[in-house]
C-alpha positions as CSV (number, residue, x, y, z in Angstrom):
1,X,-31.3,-6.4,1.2
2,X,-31.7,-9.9,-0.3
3,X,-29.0,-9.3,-3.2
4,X,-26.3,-9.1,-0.6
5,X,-28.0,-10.8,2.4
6,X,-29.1,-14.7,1.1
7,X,-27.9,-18.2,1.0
8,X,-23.8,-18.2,-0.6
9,X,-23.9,-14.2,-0.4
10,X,-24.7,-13.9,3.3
11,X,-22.6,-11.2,4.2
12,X,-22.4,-10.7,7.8
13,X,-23.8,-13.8,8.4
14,X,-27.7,-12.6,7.4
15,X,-29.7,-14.1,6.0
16,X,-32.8,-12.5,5.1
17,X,-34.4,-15.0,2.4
18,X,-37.1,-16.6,5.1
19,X,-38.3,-15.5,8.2
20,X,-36.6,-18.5,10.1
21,X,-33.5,-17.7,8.9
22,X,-34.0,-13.7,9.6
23,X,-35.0,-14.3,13.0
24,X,-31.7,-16.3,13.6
25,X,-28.8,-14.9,11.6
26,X,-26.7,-12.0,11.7
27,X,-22.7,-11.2,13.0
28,X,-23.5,-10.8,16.6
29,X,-26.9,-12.4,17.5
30,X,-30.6,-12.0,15.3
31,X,-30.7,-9.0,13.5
32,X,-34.6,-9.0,13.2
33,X,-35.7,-8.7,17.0
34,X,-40.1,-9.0,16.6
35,X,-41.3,-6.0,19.0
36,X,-37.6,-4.2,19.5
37,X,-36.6,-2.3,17.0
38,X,-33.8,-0.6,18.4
39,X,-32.5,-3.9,19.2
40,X,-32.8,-5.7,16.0
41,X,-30.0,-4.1,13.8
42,X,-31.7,-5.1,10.8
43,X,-33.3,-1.5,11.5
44,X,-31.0,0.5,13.8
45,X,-28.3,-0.5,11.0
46,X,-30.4,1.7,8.6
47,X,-30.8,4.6,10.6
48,X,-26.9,5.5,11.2
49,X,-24.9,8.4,10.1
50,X,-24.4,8.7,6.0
51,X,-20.3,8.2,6.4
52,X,-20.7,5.6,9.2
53,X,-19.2,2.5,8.3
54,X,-21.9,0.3,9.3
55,X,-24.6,1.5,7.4
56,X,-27.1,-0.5,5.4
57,X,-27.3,-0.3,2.9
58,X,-23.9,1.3,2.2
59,X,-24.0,4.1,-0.1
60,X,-22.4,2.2,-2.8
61,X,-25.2,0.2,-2.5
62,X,-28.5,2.9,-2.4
63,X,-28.0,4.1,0.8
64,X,-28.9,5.7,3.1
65,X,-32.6,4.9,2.9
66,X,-35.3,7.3,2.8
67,X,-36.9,8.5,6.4
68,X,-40.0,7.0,5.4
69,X,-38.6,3.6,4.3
70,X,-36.7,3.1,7.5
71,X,-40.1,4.7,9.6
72,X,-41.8,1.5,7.9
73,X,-39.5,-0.7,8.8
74,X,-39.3,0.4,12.8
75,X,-42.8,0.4,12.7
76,X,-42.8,-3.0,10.9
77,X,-40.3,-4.4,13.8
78,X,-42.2,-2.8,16.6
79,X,-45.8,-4.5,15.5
80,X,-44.2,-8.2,15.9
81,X,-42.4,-8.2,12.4
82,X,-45.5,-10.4,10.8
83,X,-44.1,-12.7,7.8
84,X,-46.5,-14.7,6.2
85,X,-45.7,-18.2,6.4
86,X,-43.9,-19.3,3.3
87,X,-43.1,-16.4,1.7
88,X,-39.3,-16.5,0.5
């Protein structure tokens, strides 16, 4: 996510390099939503149809992502989205 979404390359506006900056960017509002997955598109952007315009990643880019990867990251979201402080 970080080749595309980071300081100078943050497309869509998101950032994803700290947890400040995740918890505060993206196009329309936060994309990374602590407890609400299906309200933090850093997720329900994952989980969309293989030809849907909006997917992340697109499939030039590795997408779609494995079940299991995007199960981690709901799952991640849902328990609070812990960061440990610092880590960049």
């Amino acid at each position: 996510c970080v080749a595309c979404h980071r300081p100078g390359h943050a497309k869509g506006d998101l950032d994803l390099t700290t947890k400040e900056a995740a918890l505060t960017s993206g196009g329309n509002g936060p994309s990374l939503i602590p407890w609400e997955p299906m309200k933090s598109t850093l997720y329900t952007s994952t989980i969309k149809a293989a030809d849907d315009d909006d997917l992340m990643p697109p499939a030039n880019k590795g997408g779609p992502l494995a079940k299991e990867t995007t199960e981690l990251l709901r799952l991640w979201i849902e328990q609070g989205a812990p960061w440990p402080d610092g880590i960049v």
